[in-house]
N, CA, C, O and CB atoms as a CASP TS submission, in Angstrom:
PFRMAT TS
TARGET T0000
AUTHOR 0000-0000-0000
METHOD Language model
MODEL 1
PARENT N/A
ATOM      1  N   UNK     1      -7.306   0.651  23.910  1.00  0.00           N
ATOM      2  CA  UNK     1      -6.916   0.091  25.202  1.00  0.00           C
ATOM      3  C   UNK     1      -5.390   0.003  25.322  1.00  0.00           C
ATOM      4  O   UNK     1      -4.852   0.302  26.388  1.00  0.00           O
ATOM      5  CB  UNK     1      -7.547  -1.301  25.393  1.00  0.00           C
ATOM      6  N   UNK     2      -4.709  -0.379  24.313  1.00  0.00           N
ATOM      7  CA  UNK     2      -3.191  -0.011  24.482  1.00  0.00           C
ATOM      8  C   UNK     2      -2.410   1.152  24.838  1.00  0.00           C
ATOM      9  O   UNK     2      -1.407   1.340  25.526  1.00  0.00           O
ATOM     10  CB  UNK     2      -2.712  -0.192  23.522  1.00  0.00           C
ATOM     11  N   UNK     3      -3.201   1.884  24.143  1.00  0.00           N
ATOM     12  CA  UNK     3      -2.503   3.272  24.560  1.00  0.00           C
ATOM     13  C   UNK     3      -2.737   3.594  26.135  1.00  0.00           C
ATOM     14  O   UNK     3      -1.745   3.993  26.745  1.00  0.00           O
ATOM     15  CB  UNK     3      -3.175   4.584  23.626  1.00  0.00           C
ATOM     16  N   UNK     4      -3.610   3.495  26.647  1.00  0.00           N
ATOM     17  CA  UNK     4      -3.910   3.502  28.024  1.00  0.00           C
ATOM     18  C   UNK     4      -3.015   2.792  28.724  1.00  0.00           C
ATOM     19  O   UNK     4      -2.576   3.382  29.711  1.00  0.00           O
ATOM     20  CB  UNK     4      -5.137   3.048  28.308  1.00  0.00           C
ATOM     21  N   UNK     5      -2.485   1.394  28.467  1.00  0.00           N
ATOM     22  CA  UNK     5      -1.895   0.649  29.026  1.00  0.00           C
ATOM     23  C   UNK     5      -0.043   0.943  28.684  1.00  0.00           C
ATOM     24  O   UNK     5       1.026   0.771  29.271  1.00  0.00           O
ATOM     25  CB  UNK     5      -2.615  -0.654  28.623  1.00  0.00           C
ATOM     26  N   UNK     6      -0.495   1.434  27.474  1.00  0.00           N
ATOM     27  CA  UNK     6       1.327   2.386  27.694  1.00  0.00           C
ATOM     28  C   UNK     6       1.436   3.521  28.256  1.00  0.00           C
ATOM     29  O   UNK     6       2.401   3.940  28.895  1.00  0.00           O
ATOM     30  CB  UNK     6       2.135   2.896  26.370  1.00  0.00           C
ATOM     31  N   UNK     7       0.604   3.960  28.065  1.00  0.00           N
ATOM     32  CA  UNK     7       0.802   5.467  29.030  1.00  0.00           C
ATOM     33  C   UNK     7       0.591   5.424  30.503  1.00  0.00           C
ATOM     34  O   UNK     7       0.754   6.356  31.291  1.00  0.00           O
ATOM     35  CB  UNK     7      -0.289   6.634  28.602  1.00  0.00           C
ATOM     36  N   UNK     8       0.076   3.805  30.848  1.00  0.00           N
ATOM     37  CA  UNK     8       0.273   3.960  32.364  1.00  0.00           C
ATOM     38  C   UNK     8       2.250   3.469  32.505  1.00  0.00           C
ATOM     39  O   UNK     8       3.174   4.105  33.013  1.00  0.00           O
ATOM     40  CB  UNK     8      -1.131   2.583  33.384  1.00  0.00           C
ATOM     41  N   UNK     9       2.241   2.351  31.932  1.00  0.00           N
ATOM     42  CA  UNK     9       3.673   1.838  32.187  1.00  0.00           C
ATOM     43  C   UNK     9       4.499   2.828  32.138  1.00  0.00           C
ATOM     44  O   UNK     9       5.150   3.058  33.158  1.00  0.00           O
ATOM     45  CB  UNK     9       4.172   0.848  31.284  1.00  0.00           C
ATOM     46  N   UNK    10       4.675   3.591  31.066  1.00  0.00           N
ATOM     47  CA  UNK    10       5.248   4.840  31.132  1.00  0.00           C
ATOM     48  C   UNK    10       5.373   5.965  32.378  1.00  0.00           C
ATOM     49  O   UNK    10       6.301   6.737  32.620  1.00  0.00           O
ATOM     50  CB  UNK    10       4.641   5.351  30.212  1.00  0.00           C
ATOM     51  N   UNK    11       4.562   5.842  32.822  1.00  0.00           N
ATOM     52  CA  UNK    11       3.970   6.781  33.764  1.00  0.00           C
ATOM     53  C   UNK    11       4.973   6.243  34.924  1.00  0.00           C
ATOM     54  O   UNK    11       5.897   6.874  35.437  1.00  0.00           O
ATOM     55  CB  UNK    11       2.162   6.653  34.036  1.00  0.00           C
ATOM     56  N   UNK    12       4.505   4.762  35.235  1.00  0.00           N
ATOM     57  CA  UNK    12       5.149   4.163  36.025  1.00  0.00           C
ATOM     58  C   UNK    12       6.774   4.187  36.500  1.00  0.00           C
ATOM     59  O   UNK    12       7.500   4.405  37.469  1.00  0.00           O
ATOM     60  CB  UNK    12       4.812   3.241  35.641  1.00  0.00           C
ATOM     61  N   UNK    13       6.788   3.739  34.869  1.00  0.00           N
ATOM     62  CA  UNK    13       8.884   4.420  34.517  1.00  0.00           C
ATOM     63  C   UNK    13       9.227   5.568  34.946  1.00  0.00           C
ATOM     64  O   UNK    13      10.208   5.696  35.679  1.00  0.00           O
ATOM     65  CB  UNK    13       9.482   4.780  32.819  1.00  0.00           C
ATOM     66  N   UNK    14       8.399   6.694  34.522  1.00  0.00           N
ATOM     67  CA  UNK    14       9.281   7.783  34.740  1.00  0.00           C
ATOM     68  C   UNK    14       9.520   8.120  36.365  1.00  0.00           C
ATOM     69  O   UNK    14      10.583   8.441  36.896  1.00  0.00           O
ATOM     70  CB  UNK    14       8.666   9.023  33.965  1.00  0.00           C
ATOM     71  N   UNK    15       7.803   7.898  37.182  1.00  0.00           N
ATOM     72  CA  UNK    15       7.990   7.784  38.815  1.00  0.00           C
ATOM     73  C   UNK    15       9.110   6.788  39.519  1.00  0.00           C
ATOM     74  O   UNK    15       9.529   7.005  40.656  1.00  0.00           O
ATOM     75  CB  UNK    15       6.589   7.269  39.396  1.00  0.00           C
ATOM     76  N   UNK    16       9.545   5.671  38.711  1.00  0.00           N
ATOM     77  CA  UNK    16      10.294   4.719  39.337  1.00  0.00           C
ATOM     78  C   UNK    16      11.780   5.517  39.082  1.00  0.00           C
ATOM     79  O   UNK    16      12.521   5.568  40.063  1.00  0.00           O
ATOM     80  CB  UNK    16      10.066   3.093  38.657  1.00  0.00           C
ATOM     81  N   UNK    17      12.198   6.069  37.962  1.00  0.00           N
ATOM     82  CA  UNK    17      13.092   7.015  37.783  1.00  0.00           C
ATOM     83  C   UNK    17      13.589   7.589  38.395  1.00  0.00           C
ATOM     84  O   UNK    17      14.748   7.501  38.800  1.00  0.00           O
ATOM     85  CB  UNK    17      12.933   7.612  37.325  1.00  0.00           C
ATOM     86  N   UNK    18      12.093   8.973  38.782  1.00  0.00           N
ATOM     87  CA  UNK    18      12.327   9.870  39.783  1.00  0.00           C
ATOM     88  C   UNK    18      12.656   9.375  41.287  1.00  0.00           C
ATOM     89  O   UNK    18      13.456   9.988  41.994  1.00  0.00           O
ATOM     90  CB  UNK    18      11.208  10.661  39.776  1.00  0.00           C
ATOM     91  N   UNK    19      12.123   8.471  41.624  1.00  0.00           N
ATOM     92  CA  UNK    19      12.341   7.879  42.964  1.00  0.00           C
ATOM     93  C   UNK    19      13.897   7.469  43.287  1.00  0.00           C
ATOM     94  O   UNK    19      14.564   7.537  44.318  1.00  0.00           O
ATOM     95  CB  UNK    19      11.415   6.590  43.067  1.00  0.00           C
ATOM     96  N   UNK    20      14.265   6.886  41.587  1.00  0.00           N
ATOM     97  CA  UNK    20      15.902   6.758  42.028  1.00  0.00           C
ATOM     98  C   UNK    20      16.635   7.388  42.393  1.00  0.00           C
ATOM     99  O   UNK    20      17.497   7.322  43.270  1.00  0.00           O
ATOM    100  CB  UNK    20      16.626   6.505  41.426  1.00  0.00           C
ATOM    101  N   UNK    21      16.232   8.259  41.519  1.00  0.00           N
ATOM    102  CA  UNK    21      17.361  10.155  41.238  1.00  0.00           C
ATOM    103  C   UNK    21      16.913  10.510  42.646  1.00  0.00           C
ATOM    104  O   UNK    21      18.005  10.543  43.213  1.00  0.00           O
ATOM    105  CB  UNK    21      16.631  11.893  39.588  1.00  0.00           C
ATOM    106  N   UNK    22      15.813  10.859  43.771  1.00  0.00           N
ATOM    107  CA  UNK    22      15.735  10.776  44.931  1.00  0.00           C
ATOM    108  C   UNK    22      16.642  10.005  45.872  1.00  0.00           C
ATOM    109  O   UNK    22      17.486  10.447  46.653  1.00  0.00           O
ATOM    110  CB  UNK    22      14.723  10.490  45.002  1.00  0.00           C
ATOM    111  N   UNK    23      16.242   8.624  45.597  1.00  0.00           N
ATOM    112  CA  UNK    23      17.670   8.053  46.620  1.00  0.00           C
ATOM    113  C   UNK    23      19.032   7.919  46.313  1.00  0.00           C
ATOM    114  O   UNK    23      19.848   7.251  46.948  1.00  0.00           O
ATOM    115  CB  UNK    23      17.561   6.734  47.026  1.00  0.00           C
ATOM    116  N   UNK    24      19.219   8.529  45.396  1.00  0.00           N
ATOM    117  CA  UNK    24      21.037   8.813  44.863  1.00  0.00           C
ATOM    118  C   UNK    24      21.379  10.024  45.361  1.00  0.00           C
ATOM    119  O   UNK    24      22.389  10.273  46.020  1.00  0.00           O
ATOM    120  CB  UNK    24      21.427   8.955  43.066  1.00  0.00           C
ATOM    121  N   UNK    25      20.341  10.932  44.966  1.00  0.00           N
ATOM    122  CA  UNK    25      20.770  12.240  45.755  1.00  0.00           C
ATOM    123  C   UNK    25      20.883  12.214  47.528  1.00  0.00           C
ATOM    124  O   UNK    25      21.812  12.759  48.125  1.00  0.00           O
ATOM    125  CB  UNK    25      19.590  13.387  45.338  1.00  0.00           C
ATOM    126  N   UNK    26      19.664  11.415  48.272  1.00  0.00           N
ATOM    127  CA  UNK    26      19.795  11.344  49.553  1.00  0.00           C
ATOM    128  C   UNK    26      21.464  10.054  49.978  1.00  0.00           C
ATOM    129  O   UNK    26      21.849   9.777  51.114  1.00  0.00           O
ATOM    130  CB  UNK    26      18.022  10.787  50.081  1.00  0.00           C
ATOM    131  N   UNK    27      21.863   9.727  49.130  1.00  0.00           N
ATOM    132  CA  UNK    27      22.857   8.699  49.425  1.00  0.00           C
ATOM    133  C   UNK    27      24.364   9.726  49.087  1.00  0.00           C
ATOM    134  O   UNK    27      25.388   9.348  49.655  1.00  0.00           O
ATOM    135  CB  UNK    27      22.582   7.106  48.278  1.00  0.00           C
ATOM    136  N   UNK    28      24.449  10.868  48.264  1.00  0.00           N
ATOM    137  CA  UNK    28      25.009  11.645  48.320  1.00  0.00           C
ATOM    138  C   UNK    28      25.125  12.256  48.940  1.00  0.00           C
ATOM    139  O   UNK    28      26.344  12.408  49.020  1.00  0.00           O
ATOM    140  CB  UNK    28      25.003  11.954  47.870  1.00  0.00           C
ATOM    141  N   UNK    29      24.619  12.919  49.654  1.00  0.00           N
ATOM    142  CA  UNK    29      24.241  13.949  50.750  1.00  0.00           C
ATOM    143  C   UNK    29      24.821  12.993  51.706  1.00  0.00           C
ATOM    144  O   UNK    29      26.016  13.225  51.886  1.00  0.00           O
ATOM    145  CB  UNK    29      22.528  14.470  50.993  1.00  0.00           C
ATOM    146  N   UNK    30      24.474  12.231  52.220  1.00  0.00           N
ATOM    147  CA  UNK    30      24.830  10.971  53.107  1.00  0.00           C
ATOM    148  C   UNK    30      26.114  10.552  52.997  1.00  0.00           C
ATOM    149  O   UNK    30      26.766  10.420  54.033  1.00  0.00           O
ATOM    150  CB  UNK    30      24.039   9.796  52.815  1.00  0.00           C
ATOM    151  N   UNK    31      26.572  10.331  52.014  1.00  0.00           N
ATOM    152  CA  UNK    31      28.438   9.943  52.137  1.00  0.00           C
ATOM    153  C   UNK    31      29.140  11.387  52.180  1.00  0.00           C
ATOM    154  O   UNK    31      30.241  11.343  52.729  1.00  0.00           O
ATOM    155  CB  UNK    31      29.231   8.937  50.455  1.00  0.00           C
ATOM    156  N   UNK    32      28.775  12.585  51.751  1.00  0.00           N
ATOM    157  CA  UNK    32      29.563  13.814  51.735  1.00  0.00           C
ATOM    158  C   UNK    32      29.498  14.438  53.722  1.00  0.00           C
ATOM    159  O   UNK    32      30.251  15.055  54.475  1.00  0.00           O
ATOM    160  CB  UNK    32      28.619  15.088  50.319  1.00  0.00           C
ATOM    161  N   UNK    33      28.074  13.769  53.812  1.00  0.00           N
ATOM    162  CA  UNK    33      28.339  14.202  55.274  1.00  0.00           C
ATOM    163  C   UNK    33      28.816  13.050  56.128  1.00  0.00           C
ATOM    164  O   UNK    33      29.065  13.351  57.296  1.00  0.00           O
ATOM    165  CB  UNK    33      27.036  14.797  55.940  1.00  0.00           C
ATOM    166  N   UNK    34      29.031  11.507  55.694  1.00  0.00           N
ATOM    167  CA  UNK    34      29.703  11.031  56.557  1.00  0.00           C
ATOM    168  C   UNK    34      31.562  11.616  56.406  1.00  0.00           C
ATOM    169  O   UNK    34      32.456  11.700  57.248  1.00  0.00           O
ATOM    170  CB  UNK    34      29.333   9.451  56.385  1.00  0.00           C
ATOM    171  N   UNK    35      31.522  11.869  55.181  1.00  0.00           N
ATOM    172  CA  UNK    35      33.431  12.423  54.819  1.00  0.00           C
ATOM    173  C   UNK    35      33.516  13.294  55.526  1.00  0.00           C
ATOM    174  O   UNK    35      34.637  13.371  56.030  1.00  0.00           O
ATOM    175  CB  UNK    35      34.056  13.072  53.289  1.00  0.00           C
ATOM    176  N   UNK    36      32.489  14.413  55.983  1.00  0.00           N
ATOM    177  CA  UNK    36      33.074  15.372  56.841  1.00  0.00           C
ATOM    178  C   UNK    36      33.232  14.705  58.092  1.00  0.00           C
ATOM    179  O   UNK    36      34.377  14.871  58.511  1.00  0.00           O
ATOM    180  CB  UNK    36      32.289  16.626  56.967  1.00  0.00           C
ATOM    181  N   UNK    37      32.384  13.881  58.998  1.00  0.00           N
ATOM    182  CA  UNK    37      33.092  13.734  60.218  1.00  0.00           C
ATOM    183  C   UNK    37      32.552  13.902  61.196  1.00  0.00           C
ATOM    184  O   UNK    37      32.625  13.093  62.120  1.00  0.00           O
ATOM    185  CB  UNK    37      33.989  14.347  60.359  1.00  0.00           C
ATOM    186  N   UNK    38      31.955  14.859  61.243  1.00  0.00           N
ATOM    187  CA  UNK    38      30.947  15.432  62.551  1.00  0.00           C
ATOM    188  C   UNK    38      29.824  15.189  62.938  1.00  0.00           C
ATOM    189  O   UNK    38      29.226  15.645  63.912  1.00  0.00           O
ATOM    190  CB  UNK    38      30.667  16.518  62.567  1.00  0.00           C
ATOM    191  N   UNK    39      29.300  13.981  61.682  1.00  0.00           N
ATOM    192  CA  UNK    39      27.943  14.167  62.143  1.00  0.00           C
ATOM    193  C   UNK    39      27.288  12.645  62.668  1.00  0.00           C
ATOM    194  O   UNK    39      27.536  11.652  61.985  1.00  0.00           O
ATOM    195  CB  UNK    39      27.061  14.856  60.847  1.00  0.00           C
ATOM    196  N   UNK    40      26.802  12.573  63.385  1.00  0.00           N
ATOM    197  CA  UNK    40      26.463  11.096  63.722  1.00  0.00           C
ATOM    198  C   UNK    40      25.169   9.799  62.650  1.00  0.00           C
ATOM    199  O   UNK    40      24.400  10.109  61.739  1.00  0.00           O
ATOM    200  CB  UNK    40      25.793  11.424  65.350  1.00  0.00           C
ATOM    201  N   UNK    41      25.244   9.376  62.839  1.00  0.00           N
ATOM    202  CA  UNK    41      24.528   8.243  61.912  1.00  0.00           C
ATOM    203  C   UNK    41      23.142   9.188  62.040  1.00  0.00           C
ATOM    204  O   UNK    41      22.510   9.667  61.099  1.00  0.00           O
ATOM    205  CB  UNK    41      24.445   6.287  62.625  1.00  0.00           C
ATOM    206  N   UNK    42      22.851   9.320  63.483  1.00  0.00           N
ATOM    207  CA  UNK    42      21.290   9.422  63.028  1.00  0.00           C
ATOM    208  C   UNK    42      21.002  10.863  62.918  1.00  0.00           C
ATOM    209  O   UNK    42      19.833  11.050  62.582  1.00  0.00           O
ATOM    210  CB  UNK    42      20.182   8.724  64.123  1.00  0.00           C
ATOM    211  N   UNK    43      21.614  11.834  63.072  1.00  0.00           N
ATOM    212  CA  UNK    43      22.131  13.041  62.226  1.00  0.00           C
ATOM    213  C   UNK    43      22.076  13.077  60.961  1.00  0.00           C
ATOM    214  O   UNK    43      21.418  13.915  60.345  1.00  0.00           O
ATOM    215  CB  UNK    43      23.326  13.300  62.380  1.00  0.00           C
ATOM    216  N   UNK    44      22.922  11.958  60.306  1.00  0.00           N
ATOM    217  CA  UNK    44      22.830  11.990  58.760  1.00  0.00           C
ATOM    218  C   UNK    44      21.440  10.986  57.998  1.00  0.00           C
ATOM    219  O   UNK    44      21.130  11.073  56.810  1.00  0.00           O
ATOM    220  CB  UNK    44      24.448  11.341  58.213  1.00  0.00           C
ATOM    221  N   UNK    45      20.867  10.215  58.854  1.00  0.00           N
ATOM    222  CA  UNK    45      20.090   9.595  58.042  1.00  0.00           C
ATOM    223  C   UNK    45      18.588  11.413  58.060  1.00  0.00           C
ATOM    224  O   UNK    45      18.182  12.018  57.068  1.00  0.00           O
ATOM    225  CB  UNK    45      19.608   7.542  58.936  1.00  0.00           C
ATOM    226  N   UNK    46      18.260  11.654  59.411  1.00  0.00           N
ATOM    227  CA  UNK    46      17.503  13.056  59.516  1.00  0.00           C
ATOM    228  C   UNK    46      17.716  13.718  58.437  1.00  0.00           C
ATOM    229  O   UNK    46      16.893  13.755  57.522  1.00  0.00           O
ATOM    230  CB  UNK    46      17.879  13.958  60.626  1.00  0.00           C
ATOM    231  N   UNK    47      18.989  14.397  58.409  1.00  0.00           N
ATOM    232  CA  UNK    47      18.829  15.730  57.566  1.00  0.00           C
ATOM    233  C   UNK    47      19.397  14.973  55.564  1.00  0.00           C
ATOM    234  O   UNK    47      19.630  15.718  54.612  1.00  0.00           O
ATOM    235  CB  UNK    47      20.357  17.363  58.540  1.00  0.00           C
ATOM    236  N   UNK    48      19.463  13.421  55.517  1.00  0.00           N
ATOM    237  CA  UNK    48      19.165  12.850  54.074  1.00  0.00           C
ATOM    238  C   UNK    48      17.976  12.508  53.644  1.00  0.00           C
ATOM    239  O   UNK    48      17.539  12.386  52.500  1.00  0.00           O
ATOM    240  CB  UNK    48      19.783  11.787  53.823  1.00  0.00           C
ATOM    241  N   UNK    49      17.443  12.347  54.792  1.00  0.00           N
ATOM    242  CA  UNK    49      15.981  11.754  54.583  1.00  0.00           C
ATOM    243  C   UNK    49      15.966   9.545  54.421  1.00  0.00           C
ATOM    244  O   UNK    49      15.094   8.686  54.290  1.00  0.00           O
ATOM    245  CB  UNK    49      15.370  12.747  52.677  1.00  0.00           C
ATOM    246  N   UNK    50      17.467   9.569  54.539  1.00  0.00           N
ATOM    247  CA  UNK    50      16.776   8.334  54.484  1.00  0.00           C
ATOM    248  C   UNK    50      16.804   7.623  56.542  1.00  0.00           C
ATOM    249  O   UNK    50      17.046   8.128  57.638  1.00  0.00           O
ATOM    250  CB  UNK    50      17.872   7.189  53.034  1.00  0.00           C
ATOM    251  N   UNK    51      16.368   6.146  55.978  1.00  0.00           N
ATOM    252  CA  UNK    51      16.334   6.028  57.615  1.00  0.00           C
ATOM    253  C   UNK    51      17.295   5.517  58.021  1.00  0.00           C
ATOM    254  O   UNK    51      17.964   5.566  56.989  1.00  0.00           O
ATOM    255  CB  UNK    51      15.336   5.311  58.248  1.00  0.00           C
ATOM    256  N   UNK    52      18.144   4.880  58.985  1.00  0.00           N
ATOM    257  CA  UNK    52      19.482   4.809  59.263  1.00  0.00           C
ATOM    258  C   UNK    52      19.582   3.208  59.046  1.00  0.00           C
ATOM    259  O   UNK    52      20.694   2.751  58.780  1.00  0.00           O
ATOM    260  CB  UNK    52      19.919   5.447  60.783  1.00  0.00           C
ATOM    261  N   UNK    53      18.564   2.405  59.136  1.00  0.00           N
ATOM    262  CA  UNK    53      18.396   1.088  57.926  1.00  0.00           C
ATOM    263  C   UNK    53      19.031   0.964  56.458  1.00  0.00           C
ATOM    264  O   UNK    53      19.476  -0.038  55.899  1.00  0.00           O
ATOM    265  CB  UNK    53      16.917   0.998  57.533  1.00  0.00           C
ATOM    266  N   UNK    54      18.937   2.294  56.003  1.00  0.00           N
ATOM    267  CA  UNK    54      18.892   2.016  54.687  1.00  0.00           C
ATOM    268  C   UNK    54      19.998   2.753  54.466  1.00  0.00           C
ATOM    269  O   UNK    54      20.440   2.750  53.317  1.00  0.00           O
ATOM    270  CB  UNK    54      17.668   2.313  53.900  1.00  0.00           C
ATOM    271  N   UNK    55      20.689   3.546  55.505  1.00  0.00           N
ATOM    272  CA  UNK    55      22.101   4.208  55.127  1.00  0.00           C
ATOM    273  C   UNK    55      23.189   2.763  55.607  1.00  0.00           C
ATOM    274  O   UNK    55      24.111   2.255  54.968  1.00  0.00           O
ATOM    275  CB  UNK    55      22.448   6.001  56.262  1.00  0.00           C
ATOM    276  N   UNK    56      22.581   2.372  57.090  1.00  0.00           N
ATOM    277  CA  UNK    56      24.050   1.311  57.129  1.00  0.00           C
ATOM    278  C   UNK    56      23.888   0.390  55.938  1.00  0.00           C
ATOM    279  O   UNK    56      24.903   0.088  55.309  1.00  0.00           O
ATOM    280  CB  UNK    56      24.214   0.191  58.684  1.00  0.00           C
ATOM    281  N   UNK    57      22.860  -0.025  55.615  1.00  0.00           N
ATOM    282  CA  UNK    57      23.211  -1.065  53.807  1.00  0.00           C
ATOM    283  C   UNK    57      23.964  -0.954  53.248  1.00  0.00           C
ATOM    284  O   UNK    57      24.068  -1.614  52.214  1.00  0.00           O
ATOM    285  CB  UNK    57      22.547  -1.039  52.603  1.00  0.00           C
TER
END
């Protein structure tokens, strides 16, 4: 029964991981296109994927 119960937590970690490395990359994308200039808030939250909630934060 342990092993089950580490290999879920584990499991868990590595998805909680990946989800970060997801919103670091969409928060990158997001400040490189606010530095350029041209593009409007809800322009950049669209083509980052995040929603424009979670970019003005």
């Amino acid at each position: 029964m342990g092993g089950k119960v580490l290999e879920l937590e584990s499991d868990k970690l590595i998805e909680q991981g990946l989800e970060l490395g997801r919103l670091e990359n969409q928060m990158a994308t997001a400040v490189k296109m606010l530095q350029v200039g041209k593009y409007t808030i809800e322009e950049i939250a669209d083509i980052s994927g995040l929603t424009v909630k979670k970019y003005v934060r």
